[in-house]
N, C-alpha and C positions, 0 to 999 in steps of 0.2 A: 742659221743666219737670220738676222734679224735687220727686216726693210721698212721702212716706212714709205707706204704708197704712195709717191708724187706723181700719177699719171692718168686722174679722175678724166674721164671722157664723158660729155653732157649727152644727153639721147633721151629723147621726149621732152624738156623742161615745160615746164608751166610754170608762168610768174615771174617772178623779177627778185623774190625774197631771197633767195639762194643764190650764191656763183661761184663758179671754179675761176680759181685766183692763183698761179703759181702751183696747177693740179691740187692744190687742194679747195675744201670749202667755205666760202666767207659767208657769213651770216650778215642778212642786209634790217632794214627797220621794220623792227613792228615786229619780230620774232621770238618768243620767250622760251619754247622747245623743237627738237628737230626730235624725230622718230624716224630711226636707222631699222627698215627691214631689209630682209632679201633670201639669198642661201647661197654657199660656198661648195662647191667643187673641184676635187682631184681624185689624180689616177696613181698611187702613188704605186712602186716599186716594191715596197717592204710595208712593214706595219708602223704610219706615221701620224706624229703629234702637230697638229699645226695649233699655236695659239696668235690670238688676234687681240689687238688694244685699238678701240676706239681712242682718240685723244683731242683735245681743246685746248688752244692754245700751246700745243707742246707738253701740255700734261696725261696722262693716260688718265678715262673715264672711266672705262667700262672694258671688260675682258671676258671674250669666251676662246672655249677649246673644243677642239675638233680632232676627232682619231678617226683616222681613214682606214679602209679594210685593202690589202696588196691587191690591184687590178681589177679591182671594183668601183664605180662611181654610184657615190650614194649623195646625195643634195642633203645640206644641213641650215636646215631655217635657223634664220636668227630677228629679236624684236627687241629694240633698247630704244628708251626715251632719254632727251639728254636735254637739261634745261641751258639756254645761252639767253646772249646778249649782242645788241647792234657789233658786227666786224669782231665776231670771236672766227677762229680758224678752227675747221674741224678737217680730223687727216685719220688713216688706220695705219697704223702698223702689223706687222705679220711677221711671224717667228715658226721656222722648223725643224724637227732635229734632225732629219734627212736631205733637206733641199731639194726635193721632188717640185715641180712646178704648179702653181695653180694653173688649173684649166679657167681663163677667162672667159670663155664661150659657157660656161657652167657657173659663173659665179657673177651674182647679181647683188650691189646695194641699190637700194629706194632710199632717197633720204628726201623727207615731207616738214614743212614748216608748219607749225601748228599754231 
């Protein structure tokens, strides 16, 4: 199934450059790139594929993959730079072949104005 994440939850902010707009992110003034860290967590049930699409404006930017081990949690760091512009919208999408749930409590984005 393939979701595009519309249910960004702000925690910590600093600054004013960044905002969650309709759960995703709008890019405010004075911003030329974001840098998306953090790491992704599940439990999954079988042996499964998650892949992820960063995306800007509705477009996919940047794509990583994730294979989970069955009843194991392993954290998978991720670091992607992404060059924008004043009121671009940035959002993730998420695709699995099994439909096992990400564990939110285990999966973390940082998203930094640079």
């Amino acid at each position: 199934e393939y979701v595009e994440i519309s249910n960004w939850v702000e925690e910590n902010k600093i600054g004013t450059k960044l905002n969650v707009s309709n759960g995703k992110i709008k890019i405010g003034k004075n911003v030329s790139y974001i840098k998306i860290t953090g790491q992704f967590g599940a439990n999954s049930s079988t042996n499964e594929r998650y892949y992820f699409w960063t995306r800007k404006n509705g477009e996919n930017v940047g794509t990583w993959v994730v294979e989970d081990v069955p009843n194991s949690y392993r954290a998978i760091p991720f670091n992607q730079f992404i060059p924008v512009a004043e009121n671009d919208v940035i959002s993730v999408a998420v695709y699995t072949n099994n439909g096992s749930t990400i564990e939110k409590e285990k999966t973390t984005f940082i998203i930094e104005a640079i």
